[in-house]
N, C-alpha and C positions, 0 to 999 in steps of 0.2 A: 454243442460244446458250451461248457459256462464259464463265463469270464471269470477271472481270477482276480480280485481286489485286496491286499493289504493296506490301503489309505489308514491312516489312523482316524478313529472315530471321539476325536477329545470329547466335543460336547455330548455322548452316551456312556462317556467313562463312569464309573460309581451310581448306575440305577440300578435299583430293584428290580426295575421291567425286565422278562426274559428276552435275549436276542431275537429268538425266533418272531415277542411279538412286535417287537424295535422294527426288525425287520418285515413285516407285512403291514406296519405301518407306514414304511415310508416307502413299500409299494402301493398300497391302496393310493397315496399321498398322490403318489407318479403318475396311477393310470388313471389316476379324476383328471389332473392338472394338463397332464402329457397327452391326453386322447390315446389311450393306448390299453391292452388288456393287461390283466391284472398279472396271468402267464409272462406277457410279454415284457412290464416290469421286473419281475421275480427274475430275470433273464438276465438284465443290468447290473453292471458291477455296484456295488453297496456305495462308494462316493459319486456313484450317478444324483443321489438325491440333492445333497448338498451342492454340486457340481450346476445342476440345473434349476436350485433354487438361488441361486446367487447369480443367475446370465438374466443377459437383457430378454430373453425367449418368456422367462418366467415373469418378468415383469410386465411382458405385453401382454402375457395371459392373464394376469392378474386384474390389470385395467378391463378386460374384456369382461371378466366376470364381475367386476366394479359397475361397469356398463349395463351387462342384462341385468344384476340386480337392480338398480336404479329404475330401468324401463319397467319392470316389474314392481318394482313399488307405484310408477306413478298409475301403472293400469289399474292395481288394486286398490288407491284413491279414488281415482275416479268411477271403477265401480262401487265406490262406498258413495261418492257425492248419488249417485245414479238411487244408489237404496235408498241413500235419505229423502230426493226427492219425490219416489214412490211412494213412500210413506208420507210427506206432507200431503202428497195429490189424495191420497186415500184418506186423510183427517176431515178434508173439506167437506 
């Protein structure tokens, strides 16, 4: 069964963008963000997006991906210090 949503959509009022791709973007958006399939987004009533981009759920998830990116830059630093020192050892 598909939910049924008339929420008004003010801030998509007056785009050029088609619905159809409005809407698969703010499922793709859902099942990155949501851990969920992209099916299973497309499933959500259409103010699910806005709905769960403005709760504290989105916010925690937000910092988490704040998180891994961080930890991830600092691994890729330090396999950079790792190359550089490679490379002095091999000028010697």
């Amino acid at each position: 069964m598909r939910l049924t949503d008339f929420a008004p959509l003010a801030p998509l009022q007056g785009l050029s963008v088609s619905w159809t791709d409005i809407l698969l973007n703010h499922a793709q958006s859902i099942s990155q963000n949501a851990n969920m399939s992209l099916f299973e987004a497309l499933q959500m009533p259409i103010s699910f997006s806005s709905i769960y981009h403005k709760s504290q759920a989105w916010s925690e998830q937000k910092k988490s991906l704040e998180n891994k990116f961080k930890a991830q830059e600092i691994i890729i630093k330090q396999l950079n210090n790792v190359i550089k020192g490679i490379g002095f050892l091999l000028k010697r």
